[in-house]
VOPAGU-2260 file (C-alpha; in pm, 1 decimal, decimal comma):
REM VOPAGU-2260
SITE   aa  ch    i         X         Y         Z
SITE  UNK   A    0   10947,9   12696,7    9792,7
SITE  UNK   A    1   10636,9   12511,4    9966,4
SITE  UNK   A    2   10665,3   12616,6   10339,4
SITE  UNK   A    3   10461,6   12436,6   10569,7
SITE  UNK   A    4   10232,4   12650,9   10766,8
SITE  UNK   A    5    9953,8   12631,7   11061,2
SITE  UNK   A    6    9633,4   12794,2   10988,0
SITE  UNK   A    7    9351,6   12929,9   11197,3
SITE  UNK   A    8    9025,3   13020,3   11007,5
SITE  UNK   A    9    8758,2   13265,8   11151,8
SITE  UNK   A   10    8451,9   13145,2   11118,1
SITE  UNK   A   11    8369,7   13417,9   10814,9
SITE  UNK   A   12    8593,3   13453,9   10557,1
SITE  UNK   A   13    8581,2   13767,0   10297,9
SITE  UNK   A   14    8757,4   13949,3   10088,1
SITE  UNK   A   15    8874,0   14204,6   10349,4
SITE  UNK   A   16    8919,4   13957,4   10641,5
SITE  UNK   A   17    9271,0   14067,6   10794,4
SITE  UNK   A   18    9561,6   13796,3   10781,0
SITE  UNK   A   19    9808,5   13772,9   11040,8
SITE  UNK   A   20   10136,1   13638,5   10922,9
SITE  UNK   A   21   10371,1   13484,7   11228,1
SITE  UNK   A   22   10736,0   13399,9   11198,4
SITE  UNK   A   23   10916,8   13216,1   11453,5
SITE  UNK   A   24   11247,8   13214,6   11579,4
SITE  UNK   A   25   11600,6   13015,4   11490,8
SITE  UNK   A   26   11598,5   12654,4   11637,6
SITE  UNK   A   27   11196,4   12715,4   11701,9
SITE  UNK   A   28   10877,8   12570,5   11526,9
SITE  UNK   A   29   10543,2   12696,8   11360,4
SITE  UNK   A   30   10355,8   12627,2   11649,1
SITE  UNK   A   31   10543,0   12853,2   11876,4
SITE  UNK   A   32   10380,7   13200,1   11781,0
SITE  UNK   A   33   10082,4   13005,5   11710,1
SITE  UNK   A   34    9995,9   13019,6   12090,4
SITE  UNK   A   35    9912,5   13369,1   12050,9
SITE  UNK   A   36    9577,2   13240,6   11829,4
SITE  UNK   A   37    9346,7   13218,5   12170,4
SITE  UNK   A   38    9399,9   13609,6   12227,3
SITE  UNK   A   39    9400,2   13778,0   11878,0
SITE  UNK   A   40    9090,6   13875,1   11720,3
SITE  UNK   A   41    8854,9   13579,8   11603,3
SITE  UNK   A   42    8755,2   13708,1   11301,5
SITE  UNK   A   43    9153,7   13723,1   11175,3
SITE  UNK   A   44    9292,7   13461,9   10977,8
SITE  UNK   A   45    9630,8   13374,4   11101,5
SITE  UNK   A   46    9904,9   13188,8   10939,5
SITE  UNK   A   47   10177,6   13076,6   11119,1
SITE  UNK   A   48   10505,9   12946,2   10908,5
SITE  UNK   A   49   10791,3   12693,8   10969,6
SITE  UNK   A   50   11134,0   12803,9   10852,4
SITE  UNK   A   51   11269,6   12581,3   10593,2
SITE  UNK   A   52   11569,8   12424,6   10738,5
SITE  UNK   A   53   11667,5   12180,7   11008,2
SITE  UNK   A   54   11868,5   12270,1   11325,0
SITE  UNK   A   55   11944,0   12074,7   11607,9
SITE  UNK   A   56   11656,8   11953,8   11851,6
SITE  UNK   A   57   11423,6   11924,8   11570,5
SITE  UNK   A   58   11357,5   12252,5   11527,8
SITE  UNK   A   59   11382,0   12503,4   11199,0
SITE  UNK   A   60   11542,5   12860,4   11081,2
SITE  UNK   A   61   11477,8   13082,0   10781,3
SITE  UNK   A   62   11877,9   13084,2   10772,0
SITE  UNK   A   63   12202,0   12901,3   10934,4
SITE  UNK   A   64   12453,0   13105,8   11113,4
SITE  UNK   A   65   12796,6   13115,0   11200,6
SITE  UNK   A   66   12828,1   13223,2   11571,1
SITE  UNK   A   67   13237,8   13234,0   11525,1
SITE  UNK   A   68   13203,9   13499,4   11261,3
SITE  UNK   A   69   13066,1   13799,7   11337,4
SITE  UNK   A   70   13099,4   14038,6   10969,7
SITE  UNK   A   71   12950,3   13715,8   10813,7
SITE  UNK   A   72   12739,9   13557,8   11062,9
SITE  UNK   A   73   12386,7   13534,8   10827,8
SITE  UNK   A   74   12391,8   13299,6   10544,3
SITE  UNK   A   75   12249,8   13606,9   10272,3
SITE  UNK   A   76   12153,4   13423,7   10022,9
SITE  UNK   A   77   11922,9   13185,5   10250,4
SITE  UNK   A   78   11781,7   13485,2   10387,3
SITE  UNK   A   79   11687,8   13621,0   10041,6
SITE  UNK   A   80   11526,4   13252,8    9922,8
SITE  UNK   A   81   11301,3   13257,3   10259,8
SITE  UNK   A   82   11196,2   13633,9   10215,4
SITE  UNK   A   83   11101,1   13482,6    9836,3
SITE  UNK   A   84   10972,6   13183,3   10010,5
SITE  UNK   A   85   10714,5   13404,4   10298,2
SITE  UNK   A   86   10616,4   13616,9    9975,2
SITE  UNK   A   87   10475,7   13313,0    9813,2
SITE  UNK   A   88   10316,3   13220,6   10094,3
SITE  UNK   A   89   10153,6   13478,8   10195,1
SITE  UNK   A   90   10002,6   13502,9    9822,7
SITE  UNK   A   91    9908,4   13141,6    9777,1
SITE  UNK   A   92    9706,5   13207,9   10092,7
SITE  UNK   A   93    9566,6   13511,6    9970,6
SITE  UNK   A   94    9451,9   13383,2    9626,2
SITE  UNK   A   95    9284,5   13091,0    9788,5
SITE  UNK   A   96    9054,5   13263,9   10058,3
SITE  UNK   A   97    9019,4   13508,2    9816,3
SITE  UNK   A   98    9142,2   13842,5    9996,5
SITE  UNK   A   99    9198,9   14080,0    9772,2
SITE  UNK   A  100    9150,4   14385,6    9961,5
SITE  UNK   A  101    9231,7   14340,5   10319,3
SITE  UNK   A  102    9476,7   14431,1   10523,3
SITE  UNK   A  103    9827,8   14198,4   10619,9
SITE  UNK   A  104   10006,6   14178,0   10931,8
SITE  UNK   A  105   10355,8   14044,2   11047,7
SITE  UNK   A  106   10465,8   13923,8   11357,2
SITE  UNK   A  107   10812,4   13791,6   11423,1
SITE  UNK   A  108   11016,5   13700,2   11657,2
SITE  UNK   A  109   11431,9   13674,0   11684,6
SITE  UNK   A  110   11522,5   13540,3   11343,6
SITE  UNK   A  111   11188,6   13590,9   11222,8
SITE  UNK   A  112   11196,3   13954,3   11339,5
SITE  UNK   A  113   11501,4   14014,0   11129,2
SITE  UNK   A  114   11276,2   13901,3   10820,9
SITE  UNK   A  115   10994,1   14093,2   10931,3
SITE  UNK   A  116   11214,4   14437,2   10895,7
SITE  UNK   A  117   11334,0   14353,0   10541,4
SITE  UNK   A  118   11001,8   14200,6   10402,9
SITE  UNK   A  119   10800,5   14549,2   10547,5
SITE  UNK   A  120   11028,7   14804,5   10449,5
SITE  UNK   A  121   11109,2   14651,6   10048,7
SITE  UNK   A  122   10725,5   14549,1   10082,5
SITE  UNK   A  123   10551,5   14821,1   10220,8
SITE  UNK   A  124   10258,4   14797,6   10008,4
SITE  UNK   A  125   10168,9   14490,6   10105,2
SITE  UNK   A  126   10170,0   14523,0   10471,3
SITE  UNK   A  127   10009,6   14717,5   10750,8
SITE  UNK   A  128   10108,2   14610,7   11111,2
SITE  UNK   A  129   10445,7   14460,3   11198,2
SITE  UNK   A  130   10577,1   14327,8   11515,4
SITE  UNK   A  131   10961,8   14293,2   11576,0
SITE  UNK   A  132   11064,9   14155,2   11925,7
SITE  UNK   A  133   11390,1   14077,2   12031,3
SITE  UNK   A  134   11594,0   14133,5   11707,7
SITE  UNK   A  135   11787,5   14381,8   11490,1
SITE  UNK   A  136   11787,6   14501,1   11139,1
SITE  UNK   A  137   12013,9   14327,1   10920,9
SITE  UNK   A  138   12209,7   14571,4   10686,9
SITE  UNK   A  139   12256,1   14274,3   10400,8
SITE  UNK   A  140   11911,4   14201,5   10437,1
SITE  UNK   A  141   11822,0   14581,5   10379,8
SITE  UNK   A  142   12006,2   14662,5   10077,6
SITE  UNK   A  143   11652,1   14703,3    9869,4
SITE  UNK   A  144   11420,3   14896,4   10127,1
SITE  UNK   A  145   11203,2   15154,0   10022,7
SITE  UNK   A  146   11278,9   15502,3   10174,6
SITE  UNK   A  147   10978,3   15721,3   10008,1
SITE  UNK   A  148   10795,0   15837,9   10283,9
SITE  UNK   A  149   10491,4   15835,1   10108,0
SITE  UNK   A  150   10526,1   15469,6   10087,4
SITE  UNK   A  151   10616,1   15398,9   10430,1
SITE  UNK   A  152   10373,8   15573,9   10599,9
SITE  UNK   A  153   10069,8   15317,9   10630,6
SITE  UNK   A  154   10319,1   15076,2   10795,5
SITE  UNK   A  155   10260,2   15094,3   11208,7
SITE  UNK   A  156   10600,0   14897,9   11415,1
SITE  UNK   A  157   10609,7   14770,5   11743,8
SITE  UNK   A  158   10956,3   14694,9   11834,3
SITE  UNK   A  159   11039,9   14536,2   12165,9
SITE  UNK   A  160   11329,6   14413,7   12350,4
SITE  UNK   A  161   11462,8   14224,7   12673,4
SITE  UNK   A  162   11706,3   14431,1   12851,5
SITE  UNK   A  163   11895,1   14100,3   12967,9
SITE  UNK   A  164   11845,7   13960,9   12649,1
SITE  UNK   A  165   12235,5   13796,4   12594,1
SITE  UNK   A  166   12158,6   13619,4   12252,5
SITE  UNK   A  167   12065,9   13982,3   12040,8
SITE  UNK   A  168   12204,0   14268,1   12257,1
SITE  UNK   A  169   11928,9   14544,5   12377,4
SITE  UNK   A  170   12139,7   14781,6   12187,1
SITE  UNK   A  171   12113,7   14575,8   11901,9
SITE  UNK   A  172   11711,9   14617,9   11895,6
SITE  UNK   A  173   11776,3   15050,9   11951,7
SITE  UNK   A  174   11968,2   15063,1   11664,7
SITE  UNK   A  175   11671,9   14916,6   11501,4
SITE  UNK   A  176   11427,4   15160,4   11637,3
SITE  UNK   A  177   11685,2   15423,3   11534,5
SITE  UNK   A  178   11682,7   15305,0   11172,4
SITE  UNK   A  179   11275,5   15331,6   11174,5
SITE  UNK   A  180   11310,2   15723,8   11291,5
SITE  UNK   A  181   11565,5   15803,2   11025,8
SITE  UNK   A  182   11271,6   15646,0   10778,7
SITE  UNK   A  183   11017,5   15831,4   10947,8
SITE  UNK   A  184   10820,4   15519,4   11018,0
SITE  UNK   A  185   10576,4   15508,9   11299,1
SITE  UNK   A  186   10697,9   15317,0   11520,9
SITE  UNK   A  187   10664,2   15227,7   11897,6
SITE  UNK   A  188   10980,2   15074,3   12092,6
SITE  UNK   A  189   10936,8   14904,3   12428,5
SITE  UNK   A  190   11206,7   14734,2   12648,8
SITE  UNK   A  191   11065,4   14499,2   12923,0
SITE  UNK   A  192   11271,1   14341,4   13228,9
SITE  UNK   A  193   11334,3   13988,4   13053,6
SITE  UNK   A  194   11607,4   13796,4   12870,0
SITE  UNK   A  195   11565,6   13705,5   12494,9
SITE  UNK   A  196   11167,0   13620,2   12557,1
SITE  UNK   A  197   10847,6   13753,3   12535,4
SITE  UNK   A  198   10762,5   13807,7   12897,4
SITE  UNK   A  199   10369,3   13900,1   13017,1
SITE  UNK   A  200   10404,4   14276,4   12963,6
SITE  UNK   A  201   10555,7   14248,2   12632,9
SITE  UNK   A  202   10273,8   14010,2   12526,1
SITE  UNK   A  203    9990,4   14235,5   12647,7
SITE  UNK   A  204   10172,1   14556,6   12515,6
SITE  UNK   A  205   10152,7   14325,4   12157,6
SITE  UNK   A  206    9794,8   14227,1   12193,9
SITE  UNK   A  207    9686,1   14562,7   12242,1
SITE  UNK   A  208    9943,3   14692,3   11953,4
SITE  UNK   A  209    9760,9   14457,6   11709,7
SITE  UNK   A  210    9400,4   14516,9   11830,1
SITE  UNK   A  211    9406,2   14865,3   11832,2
């Protein structure tokens, strides 16, 4: 698949410049996370993608859903073809600024949060910092993960949640964090006073979990 993406270049590029991968939510757009670009580092190179497929309002998911059915409510194979879909991306990108031993990041957020889980932990070589906020871990999207510690262990989480969040349950986004400790990931899980949202705190508590 050829996803459409937003780009922002630093003004060096080499072959260890860090690239920030950012995947937004169901019903959401490429140039939602992208408003984070004016506060993470400038010498990063950050990619933000659009979901392949059309919802309502003009905006995009990685996958539909079916609110009404709650055992099958994520279209699997969807999920599996944008996973596939990210992958390429992020190594077209990679082969043409020529970063070949750098570090990658992911940042997601609802939907793309859910994506962020499985592509880190079957992927864990190829990624270093990921950011989950306000989502869960899919178990059909999980079926592949690695569980060698060994092979886990250069991957840092931040997980965050809304405590009023009504579209993905706070307890939803613990059992998450819960799945990371049985892994023995490093992980940090935050839950801020806010709906399903990124509020102030939570973005701060990001910035400073990617800049660190």
């Amino acid at each position: 698949m050829d996803f459409k993406y937003l780009i922002r270049e630093p003004e060096t590029i080499t072959s260890s410049t860090p690239l920030l991968i950012l995947l937004h939510g169901y019903g959401s757009n490429e140039e939602d996370l992208f408003s984070f670009v004016p506060t993470l580092p400038a010498d990063w190179l950050v990619v933000s993608i659009r979901a392949p497929l059309s919802t309502d309002f003009e905006g995009f998911s990685w996958y539909d859903i079916d609110f009404n059915d709650l055992e099958n409510r994520v279209d699997v194979p969807q999920a599996k073809e944008s996973i596939k879909g990210i992958l390429e991306t992020i190594l077209r990108v990679s082969n043409q600024y020529g970063l070949s031993d750098n570090k990658t990041h992911l940042c997601g957020f609802s939907q793309g949060g859910i994506l962020s889980y499985a592509l880190a932990l079957e992927n864990p070589e190829l990624f270093s910092k990921v950011a989950c906020m306000s989502c869960y871990a899919e178990e059909k999207l999980l079926e592949n993960i690695v569980k060698d510690k060994k092979k886990l262990e250069n991957l840092r989480f931040f997980v965050s949640h809304g405590t009023d969040d009504v579209v993905i349950p706070l307890e939803e986004g613990r059992k998450a964090a819960e799945m990371l400790y049985d892994l023995s990931c490093y992980f940090s899980f935050r839950e801020y006073m806010s709906g399903h949202s990124v509020n102030q705190k939570n973005y701060m508590d990001l910035m400073n979990f990617l800049l660190k």
